[in-house]
C-alpha positions in Angstrom: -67.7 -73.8 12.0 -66.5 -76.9 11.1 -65.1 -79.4 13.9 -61.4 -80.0 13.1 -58.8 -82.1 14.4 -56.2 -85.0 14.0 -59.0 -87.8 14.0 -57.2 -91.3 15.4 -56.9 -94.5 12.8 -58.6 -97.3 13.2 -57.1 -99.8 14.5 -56.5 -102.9 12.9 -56.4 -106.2 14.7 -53.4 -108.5 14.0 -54.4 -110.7 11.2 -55.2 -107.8 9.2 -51.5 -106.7 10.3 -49.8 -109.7 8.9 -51.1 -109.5 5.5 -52.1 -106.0 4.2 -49.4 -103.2 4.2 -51.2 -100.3 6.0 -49.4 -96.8 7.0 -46.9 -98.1 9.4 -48.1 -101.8 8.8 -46.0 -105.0 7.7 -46.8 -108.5 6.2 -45.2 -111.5 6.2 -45.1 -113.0 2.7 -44.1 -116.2 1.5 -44.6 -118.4 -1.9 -43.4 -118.2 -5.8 -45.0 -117.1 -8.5 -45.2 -119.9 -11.0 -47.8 -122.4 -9.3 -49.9 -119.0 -8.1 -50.0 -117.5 -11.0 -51.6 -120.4 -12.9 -54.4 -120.3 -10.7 -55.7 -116.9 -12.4 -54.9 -117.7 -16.1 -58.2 -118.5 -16.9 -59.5 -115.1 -15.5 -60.7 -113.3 -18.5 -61.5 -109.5 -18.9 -64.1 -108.5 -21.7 -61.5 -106.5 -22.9 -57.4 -107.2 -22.9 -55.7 -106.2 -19.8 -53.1 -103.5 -19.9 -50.0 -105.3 -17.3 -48.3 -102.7 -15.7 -44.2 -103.7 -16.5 -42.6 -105.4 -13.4 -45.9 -105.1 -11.7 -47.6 -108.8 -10.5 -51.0 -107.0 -8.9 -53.9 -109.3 -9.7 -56.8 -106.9 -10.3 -60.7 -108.1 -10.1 -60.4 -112.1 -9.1 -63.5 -113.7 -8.7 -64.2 -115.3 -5.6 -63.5 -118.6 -6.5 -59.8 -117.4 -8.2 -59.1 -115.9 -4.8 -59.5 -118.9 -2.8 -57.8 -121.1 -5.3 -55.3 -118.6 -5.6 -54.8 -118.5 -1.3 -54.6 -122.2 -1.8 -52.3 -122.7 -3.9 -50.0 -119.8 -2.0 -50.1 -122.1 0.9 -48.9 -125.2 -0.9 -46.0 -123.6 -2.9 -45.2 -121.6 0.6 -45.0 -124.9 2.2 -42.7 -126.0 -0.5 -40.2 -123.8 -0.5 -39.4 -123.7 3.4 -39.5 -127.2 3.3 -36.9 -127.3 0.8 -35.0 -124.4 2.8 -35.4 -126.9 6.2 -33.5 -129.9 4.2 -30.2 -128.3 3.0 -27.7 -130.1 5.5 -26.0 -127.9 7.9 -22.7 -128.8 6.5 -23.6 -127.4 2.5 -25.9 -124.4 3.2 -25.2 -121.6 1.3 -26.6 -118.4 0.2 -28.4 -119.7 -2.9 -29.9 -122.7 -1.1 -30.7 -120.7 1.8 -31.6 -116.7 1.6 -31.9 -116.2 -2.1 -35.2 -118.5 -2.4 -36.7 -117.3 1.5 -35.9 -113.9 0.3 -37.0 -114.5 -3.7 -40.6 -115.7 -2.1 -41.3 -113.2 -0.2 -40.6 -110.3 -3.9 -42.4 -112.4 -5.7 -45.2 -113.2 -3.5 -46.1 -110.0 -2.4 -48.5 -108.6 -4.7 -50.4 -112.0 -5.4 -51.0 -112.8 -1.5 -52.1 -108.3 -1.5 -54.5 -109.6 -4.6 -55.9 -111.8 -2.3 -56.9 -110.1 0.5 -57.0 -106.2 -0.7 -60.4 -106.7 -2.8 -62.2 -107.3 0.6 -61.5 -103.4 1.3 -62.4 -102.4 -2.1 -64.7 -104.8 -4.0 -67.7 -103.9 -4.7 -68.9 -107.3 -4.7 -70.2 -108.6 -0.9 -69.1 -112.2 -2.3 -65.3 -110.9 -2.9 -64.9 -109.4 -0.1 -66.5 -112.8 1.8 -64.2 -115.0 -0.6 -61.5 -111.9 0.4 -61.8 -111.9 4.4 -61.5 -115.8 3.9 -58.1 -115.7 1.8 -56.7 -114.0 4.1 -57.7 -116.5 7.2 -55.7 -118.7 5.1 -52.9 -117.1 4.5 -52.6 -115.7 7.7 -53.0 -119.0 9.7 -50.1 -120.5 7.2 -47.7 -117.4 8.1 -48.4 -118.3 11.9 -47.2 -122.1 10.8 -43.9 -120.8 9.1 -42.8 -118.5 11.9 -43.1 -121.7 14.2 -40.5 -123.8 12.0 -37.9 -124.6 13.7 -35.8 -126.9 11.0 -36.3 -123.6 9.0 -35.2 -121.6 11.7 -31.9 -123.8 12.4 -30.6 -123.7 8.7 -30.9 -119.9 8.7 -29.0 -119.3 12.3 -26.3 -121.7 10.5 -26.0 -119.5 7.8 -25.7 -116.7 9.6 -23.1 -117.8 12.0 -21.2 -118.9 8.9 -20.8 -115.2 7.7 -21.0 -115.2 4.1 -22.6 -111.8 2.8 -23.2 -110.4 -1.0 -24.1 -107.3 0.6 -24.9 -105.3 3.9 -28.5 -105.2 2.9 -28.3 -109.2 2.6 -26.6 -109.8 5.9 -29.5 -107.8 7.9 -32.1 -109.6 6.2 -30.5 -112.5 7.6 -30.1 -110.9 11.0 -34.1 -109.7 10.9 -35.4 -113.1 9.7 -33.3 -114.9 13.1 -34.3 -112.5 15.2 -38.2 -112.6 13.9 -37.8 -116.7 14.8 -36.0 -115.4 18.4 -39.1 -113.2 19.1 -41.6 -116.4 18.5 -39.3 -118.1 20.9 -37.6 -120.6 18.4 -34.3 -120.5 20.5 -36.1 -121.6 23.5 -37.0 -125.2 24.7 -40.0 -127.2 23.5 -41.9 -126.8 26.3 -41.1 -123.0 26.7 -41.8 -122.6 23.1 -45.6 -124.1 23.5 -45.6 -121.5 26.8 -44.7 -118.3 23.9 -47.4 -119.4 21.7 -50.4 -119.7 24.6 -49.6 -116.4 25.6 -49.6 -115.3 22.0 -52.7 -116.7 21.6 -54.0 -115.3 25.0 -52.6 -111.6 24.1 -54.6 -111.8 20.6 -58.4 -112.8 22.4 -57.6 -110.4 25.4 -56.6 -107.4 23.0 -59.6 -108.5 20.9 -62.1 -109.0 23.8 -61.4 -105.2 25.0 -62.1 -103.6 21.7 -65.1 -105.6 21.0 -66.1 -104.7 24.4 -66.2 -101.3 23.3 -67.4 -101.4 20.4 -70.4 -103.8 21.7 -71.0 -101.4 24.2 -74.8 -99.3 23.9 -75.1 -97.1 26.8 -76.0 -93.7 26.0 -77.8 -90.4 28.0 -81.0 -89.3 27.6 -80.5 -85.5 27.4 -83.2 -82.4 26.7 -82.8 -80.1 24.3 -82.1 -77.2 26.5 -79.0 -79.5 28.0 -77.6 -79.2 24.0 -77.7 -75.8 23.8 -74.9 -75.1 20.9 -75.6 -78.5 18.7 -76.8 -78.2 15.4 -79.9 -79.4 13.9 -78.4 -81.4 11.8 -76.8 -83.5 14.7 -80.4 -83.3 17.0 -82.2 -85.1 14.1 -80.0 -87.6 13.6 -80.7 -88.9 17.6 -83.2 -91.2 18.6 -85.6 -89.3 20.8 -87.3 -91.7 24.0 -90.9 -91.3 25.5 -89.9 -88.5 27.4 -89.1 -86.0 24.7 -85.5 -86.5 25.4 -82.1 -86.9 22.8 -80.9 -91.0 23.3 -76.9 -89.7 23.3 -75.5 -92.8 22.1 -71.7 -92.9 23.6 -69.7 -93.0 20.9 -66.6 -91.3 19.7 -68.5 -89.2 17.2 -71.2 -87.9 19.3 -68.6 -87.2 22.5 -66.6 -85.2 20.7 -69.1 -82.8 19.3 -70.7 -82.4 22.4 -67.5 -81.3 24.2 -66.3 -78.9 21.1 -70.0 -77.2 20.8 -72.1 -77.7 23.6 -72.7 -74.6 25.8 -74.1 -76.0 29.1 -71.0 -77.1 31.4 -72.9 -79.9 33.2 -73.4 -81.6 30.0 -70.2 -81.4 28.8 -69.4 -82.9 32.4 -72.1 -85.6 32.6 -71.2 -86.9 28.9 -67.4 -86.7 29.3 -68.0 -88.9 32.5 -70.1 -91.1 31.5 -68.0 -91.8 28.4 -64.9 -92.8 30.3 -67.0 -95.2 32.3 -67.7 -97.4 29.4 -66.7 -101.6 30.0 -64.9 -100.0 34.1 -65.2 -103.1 35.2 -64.9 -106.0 32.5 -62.2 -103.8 30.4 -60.0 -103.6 34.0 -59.9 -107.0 34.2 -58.7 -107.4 30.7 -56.6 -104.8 30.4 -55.1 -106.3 33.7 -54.6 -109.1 32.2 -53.2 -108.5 29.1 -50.7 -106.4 30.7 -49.1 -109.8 32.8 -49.7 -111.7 29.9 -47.4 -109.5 27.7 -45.0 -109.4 30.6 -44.4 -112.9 31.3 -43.8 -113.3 27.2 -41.4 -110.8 27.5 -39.9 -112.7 30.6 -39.8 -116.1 28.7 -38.4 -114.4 25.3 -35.3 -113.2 27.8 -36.2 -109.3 28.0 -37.0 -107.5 31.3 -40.1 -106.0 30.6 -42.4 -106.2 27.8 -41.8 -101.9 26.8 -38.3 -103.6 26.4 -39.3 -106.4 24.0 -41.5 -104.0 21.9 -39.3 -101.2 21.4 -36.2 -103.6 20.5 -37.6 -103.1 17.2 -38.3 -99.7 16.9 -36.0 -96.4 16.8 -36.7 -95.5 20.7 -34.7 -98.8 21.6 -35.2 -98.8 25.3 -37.9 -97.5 27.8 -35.4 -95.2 29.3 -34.9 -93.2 26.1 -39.0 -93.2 25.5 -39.1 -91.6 29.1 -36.4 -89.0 28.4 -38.8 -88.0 25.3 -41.8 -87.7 26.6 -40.4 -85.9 29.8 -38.1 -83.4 28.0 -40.7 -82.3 25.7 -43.4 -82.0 28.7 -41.8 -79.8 30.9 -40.5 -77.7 27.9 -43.7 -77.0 26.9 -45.3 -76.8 30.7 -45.0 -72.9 30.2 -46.9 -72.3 27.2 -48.9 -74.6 28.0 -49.6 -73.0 31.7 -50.7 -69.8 29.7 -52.6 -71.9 27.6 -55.0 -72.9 30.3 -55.0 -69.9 32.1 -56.8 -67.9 29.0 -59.6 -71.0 28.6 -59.8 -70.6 32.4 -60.7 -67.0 32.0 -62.8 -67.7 29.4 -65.0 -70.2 31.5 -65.3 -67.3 34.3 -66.5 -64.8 32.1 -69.2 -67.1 30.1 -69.9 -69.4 33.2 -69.0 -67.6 36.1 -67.1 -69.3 38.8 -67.6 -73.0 38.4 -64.5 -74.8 38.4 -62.1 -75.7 35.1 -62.1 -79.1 34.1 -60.6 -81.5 31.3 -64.4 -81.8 29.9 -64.1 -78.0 29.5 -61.0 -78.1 27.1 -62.5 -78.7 23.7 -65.5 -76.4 24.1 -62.9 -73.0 25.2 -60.1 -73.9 23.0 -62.8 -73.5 20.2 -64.4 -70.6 21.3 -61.4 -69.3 21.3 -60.2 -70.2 17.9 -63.3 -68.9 16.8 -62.8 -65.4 18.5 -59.2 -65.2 17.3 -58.9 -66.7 13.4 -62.8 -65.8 12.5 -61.8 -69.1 10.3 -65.4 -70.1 8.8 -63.7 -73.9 7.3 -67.6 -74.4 5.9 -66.8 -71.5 3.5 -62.9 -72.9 3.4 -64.3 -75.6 2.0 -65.7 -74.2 -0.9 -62.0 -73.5 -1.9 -60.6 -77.3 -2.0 -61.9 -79.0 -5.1 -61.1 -82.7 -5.3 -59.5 -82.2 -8.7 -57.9 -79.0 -7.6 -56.2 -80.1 -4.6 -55.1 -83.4 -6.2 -53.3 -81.8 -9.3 -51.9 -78.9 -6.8 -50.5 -81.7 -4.1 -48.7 -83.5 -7.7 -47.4 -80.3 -8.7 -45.8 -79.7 -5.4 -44.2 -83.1 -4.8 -43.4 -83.2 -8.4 -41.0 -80.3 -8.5 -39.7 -80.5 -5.2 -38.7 -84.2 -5.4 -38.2 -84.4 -9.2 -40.5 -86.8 -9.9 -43.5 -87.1 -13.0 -46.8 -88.5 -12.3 -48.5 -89.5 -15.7 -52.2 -91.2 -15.3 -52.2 -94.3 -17.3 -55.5 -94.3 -19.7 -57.8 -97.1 -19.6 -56.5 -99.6 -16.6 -57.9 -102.2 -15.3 -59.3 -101.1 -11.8 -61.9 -102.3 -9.4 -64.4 -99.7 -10.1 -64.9 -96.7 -12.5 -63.5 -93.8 -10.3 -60.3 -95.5 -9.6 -57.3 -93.7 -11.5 -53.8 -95.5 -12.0 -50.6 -93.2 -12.5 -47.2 -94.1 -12.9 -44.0 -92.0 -11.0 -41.1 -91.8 -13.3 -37.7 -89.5 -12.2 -38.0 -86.3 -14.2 -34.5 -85.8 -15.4 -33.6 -90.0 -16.0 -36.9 -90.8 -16.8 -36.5 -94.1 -15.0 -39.5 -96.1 -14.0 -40.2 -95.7 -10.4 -43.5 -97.5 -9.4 -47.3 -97.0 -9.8 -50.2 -95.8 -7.6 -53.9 -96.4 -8.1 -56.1 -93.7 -6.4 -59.9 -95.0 -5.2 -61.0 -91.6 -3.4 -64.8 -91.6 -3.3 -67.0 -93.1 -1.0 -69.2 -96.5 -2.0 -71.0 -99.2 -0.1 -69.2 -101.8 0.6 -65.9 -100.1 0.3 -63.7 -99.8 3.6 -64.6 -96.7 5.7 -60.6 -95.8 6.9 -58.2 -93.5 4.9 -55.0 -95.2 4.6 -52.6 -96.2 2.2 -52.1 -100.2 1.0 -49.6 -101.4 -0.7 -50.1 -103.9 -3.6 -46.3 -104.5 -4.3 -42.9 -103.8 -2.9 -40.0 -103.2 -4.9 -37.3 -105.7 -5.0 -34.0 -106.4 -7.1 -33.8 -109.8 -8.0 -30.7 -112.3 -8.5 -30.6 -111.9 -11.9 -31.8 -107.9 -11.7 -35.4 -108.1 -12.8 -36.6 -105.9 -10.8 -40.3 -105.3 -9.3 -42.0 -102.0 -9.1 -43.8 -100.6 -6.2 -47.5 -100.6 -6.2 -49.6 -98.8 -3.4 -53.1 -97.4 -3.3 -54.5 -94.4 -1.9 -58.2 -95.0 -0.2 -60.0 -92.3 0.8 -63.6 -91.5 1.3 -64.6 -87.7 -0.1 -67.8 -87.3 -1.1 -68.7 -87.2 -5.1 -69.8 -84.4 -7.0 -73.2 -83.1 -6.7 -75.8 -81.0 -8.7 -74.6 -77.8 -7.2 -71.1 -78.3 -7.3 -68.2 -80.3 -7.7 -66.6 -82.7 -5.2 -65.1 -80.5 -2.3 -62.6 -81.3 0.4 -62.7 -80.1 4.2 -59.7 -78.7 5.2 -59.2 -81.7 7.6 -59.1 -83.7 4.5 -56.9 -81.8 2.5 -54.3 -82.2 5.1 -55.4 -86.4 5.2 -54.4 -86.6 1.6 -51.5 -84.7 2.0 -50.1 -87.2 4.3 -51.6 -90.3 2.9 -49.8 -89.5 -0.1 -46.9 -88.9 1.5 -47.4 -92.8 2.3 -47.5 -93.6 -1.4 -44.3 -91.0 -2.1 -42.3 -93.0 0.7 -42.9 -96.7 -1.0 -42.4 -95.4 -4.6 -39.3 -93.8 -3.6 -37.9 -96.6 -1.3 -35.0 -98.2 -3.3 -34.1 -101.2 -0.9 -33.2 -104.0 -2.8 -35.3 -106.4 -0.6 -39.0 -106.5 -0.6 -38.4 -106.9 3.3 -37.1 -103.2 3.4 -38.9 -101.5 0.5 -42.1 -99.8 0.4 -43.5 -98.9 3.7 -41.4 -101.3 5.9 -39.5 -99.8 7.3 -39.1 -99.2 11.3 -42.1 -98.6 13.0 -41.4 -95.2 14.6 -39.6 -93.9 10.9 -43.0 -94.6 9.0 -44.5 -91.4 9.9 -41.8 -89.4 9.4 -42.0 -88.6 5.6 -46.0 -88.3 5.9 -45.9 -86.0 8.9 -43.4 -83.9 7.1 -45.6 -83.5 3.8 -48.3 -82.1 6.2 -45.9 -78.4 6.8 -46.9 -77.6 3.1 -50.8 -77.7 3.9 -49.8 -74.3 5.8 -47.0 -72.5 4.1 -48.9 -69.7 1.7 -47.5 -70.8 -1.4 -48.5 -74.3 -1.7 -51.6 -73.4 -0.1 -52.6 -71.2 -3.2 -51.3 -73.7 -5.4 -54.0 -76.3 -3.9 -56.6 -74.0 -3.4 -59.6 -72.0 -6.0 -63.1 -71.5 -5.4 -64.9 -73.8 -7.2 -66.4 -71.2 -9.3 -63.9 -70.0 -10.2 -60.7 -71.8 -9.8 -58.5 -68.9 -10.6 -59.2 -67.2 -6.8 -57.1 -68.6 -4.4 -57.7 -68.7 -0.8 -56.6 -64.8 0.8 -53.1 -64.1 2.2 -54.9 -63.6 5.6 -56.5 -66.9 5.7 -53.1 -68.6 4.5 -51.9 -67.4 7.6 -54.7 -67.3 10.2 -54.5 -71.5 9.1 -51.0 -71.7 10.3 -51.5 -69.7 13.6 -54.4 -72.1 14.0 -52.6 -75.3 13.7 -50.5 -74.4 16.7 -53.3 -72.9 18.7 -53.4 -74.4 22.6 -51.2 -77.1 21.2 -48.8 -77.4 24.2 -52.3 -78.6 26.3 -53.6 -81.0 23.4 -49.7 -82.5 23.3 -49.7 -82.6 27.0 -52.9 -84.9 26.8 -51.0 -87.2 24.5 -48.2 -87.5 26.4 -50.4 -88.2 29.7 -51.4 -91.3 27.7 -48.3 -92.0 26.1 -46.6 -92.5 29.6 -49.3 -94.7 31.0 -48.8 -97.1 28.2 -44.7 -97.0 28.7 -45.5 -97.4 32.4 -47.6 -100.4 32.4 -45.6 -102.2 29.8 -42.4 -101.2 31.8 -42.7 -102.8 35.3 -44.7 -105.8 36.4 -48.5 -105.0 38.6 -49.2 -101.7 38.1 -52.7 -100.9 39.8 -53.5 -99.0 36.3 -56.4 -96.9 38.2 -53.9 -95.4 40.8 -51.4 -94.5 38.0 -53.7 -93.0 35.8 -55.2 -90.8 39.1 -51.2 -89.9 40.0 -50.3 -89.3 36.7 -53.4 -86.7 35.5 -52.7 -83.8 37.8 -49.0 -84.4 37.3 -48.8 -83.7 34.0 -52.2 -82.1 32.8 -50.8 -79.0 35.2 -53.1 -79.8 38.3 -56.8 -80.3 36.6 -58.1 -84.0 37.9 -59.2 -86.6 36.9 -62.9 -86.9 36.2 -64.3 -88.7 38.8 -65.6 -91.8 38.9 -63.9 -92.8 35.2 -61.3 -95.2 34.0 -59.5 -94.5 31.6 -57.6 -97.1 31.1 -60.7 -99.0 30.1 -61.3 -97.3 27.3 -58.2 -96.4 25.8 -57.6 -99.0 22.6 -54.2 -98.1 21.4 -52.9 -99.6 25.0 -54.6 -102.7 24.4 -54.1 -103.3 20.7 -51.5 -102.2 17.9 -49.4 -99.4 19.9 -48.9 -101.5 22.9 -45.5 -99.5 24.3 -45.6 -97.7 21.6 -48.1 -94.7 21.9 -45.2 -92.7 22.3 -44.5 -92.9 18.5 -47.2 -90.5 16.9 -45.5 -87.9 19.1 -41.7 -89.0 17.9 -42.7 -88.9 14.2 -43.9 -85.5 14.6 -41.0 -84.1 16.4 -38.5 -85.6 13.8 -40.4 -84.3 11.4 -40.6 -80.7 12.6 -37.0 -80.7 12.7 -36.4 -82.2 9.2 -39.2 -79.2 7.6 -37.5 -76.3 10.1 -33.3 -77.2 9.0 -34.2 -77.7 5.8 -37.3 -76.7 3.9 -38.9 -73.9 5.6 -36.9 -71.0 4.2 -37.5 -72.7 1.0 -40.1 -75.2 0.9 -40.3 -75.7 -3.1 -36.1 -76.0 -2.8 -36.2 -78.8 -5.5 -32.4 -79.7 -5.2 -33.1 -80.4 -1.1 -36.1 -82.2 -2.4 -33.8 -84.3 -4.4 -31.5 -84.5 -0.6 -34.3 -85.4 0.5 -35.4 -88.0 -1.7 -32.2 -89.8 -2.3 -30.7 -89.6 1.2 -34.2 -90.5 3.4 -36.7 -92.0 1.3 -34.2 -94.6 -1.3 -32.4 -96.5 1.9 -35.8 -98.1 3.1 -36.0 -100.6 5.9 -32.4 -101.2 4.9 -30.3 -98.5 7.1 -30.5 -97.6 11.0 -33.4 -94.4 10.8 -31.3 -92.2 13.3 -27.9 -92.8 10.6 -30.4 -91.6 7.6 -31.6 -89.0 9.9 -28.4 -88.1 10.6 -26.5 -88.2 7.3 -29.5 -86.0 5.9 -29.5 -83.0 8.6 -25.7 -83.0 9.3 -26.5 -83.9 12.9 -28.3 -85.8 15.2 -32.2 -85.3 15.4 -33.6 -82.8 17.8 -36.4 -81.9 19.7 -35.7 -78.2 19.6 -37.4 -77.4 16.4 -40.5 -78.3 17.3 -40.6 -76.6 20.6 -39.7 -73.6 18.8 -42.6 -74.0 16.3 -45.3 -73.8 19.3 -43.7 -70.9 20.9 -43.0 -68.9 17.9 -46.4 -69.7 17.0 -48.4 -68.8 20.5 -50.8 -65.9 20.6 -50.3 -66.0 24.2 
């Protein structure tokens, strides 16, 4: 059977943050489009380029046309906020102040994205060099803006002044003073110089403990009677010492299939230890400091804790509601979840006898299990998940429950010869809504994370020209062979289910501003939509609509299996949640109060909540947990939140009819269209008829349990 599972993202450091769009991501874009575009007129195509109408996506620069192009970004950038910085306080107004800041950022977007998306995508290693190097640029000028404080003055004039076109206007002048706040503009010269060293200091340290862990080599020599349950395939692809024994390298990868398939106990135990040992001692030390670092900036930038600072700009607001979250939803599920251990825990006596439960044991029963219980084969599931299928089945759905049209436009200009380019039009209007390119295949040289990038936000200018949204779907399914076409894993089908949920939520975002449209929009919303698009990967209609096997496309997956896929999903997942949560309050904890000793809390916290099994002795997890250090600092919470929210928008209004095309429509209009624009809770709100609840998705586990 194949391994299954909610795989984690890559993290991204914070460069890559500022510029490209990610799922969840934001960048900071600033220059016009006259003096940038120039730079690329002399880039020729063999044939004619088809433009896409409102669209400013720069497809296939050279290398020396992306650097020229990054230069010349910087200068006109430059330009414009200097021009911003010398209106006098005393004639500022909204057309010499917001409408050009504002008018840089629509235009800029998608020429600053041509710039530094090809070094994901190109298949050219000198692109992606020239790519990676653009985007240094760029990055180290958006740095320099966010530090001007003669910019930064004019703006908090005009906002004091109160002169709005519109409520969208007025919080785009609210977010732009409060993004110069969080740098530390309203602070004193020296103070300001203090926010920037940490700044600095936070970047290395974060970057020091993944590359830490990423540099680190150590792995266990293991027989092959201590692998009893691994596959061949996984045994030849390990080095193999003097000895005769397996070199285990410790990596993610390898961990995880041991502890989901190995049979001997005392392997499981020796690898799962050994992996939470990685970097103990350097990691501590910078996962110490980090943590004071990122409390005394939040100190100096006038909040009380650094979870404070963080969430200020997310939906949770405050530490205190983050904590009521994660508590409420743990000891609702500590029940079910009591039950769930106690059937591994019989399990374990009757294959092992009576050695002790531990957390190494988890992954290896709950699949057993699973395996007793569904009889779920997903290596012959797969057979029933054509690329082509599954892509023209996901359209299909989202097309008549949302009322949109996807229509593939023929001949583009793309990056490389599997890339397809539709555009999304409203069925009934047939109004323009945006484009999406899809690059699905693996290649070398290509980036090896499924995400969604976007290329251009929409935006309504001054003078109503307005810009289409642009995103792109990258994936990495394997191509067609000999035997038979290109075929999904069921994992997979449920990635591109929610990926393209990403690229529904920015073609449908109607904010006027690029600031709000696309994907940014509040951190802990983002998920929302994409989480909710995963429910249809296990209802039995759409599931037949997206399934055939791929000899014969007209055979559906069984009724059975439709359902044996959703009893799966929510198998043991009060334990699995519980795990998440353990980590979830360690990172609120240590970005809530000043010197935590982050090995004590970690020891306190595991029995607490993981329903009395210990901590693995001897390991520190806090050493080699990433998502503390970098990108979900105070936030690990959120994956959690954007899964609740989302079980609760599916259960009030989809699941008794979840091709309902006029709540699809609801949906659409009253969620997706506001963008960055409107509070999430109001939109959340306004579209259920209430406030958002937790309840829904407590029930989902518990109607669901076999136990």
């Amino acid at each position: 059977m194949e391994s299954q599972g909610n795989g984690e993202r890559v993290n991204r450091s914070r460069r890559q943050r500022q510029i490209l769009v990610h799922t969840g991501a934001a960048g900071l874009v600033a220059v016009a489009a006259s003096l940038a575009i120039s730079a690329i007129k002399s880039y020729r195509k063999n044939r004619e380029r088809k433009d896409l109408l409102g669209s400013d996506v720069r497809i296939n620069l050279s290398a020396r046309e992306i650097l020229k192009l990054a230069e010349l970004i910087v200068v006109k950038s430059k330009k414009v906020h200097d021009a911003v910085a010398s209106v006098p306080l005393d004639r500022i107004d909204y057309g010499k102040v917001v409408s050009p800041l504002a008018e840089l950022e629509a235009e800029q977007f998608a020429l600053i994205q041509s710039c530094v998306f090809p070094k994901m995508v190109s298949t050219s290693e000198e692109v992606r060099r020239a790519s990676t190097e653009a985007e240094r640029i760029i990055s180290a000028h958006i740095a320099s803006c966010r530090q001007r404080e003669d910019v930064y003055r004019v703006v908090k004039a005009f906002l004091s002044r109160g002169e709005w076109t519109s409520f969208e206007a007025k919080y785009y002048v609210q977010c732009l003073v409060k993004d110069y706040e969080r740098n530390g503009l309203n602070l004193t010269s020296t103070k300001q110089k203090e926010v920037q060293r940490l700044k600095a200091e936070i970047d290395d340290l974060g970057s020091q403990y993944v590359q830490n862990l990423k540099d680190d080599c150590s792995h266990l020599p293991l027989f092959e009677n201590e692998l009893l349950g691994l596959p061949s395939k996984f045994l030849k692809s390990l080095d193999v010492d003097e000895k005769g024994r397996y070199k285990v390298a410790l990596k993610s990868c390898n961990v995880a299939a041991i502890l989901e398939l190995c049979k001997v106990g005392e392997t499981r135990r020796r690898v799962a230890v050994a992996f939470g040992k990685r970097c103990g001692q350097v990691n501590l030390s910078v996962l110490e400091k980090l943590v004071q670092c990122r409390h005394k900036l939040a100190i100096l930038l006038g909040y009380s804790s650094f979870a404070n600072y963080n969430l200020d700009n997310r939906m949770a607001k405050t530490p205190s509601k983050v904590f009521e979250f994660l508590e409420d939803i743990s000891a609702s599920l500590t029940e079910l979840a009591s039950r769930e251990l106690s059937v591994l825990k019989d399990l374990k006596r009757r294959e092992e006898g009576d050695l002790p439960f531990g957390i190494e044991d988890l992954l290896y029963y709950i699949k057993r299990f699973q395996e007793q219980e569904f009889g779920l084969d997903f290596g012959i599931l797969k057979q029933y998940f054509p690329v082509n299928l599954v892509i023209s089945g996901v359209f299909k759905i989202l097309q008549d429950l949302l009322g949109l049209r996807f229509v593939e436009v023929s001949d583009p200009e793309v990056w490389h010869c599997n890339v397809q380019l539709f555009q999304v039009s409203d069925l009934i209007t047939g109004e323009s809504l945006g484009y999406f390119y899809l690059d699905l295949y693996k290649r070398q040289g290509k980036c090896s994370q499924t995400c969604v990038v976007a290329l251009q936000n929409r935006s309504l200018s001054d003078n109503n020209t307005c810009k289409m949204p642009v995103a792109v779907l990258i994936a990495q399914f394997q191509n067609d062979t000999d035997d038979h076409p290109a075929l999904l894993r069921f994992s997979e089908v449920v990635d591109f289910f929610h990926e393209f949920g990403h690229v529904i939520q920015h073609v449908c975002n109607r904010a006027s501003f690029a600031r709000f449209s696309g994907l940014r929009v509040n951190p802990d919303f983002v998920e929302i939509p994409a989480q909710l698009f995963e429910n249809w990967c296990y209802e039995n209609l759409s599931l037949k609509l997206i399934s055939g096997f791929y000899q014969d496309m007209m055979q559906p997956i069984k009724e059975e299996v439709c359902n044996s896929l959703r009893r799966w999903r929510y198998s043991f997942s009060a334990l699995r949640l519980k795990q998440e949560i353990l980590y979830s309050l360690f990172d609120q904890i240590i970005h809530s109060a000043d010197n935590v000793d982050v090995l004590e809390l970690f020891k306190h916290l595991h029995p607490k909540i993981m329903l009395g099994l210990p901590m693995l002795e001897g390991t520190s997890p806090a050493t080699c947990f990433p998502r503390s250090a970098i990108c979900y600092e105070a936030a690990c919470y959120s994956r959690i939140w954007s899964e609740v929210f989302a079980a609760d928008i599916f259960a009030s209004k989809f699941q008794d009819d979840p091709l309902d095309t006029n709540m699809g429509v609801k949906f659409r209009n009253k969620v997706l269209a506001p963008g960055g624009a409107k509070d999430p809770i109001e939109i959340m709100t306004d579209f259920l008829g209430r406030e958002p609840s937790i309840q829904a998705f407590l029930d989902r586990r518990t109607e669901h349990s076999l136990l």
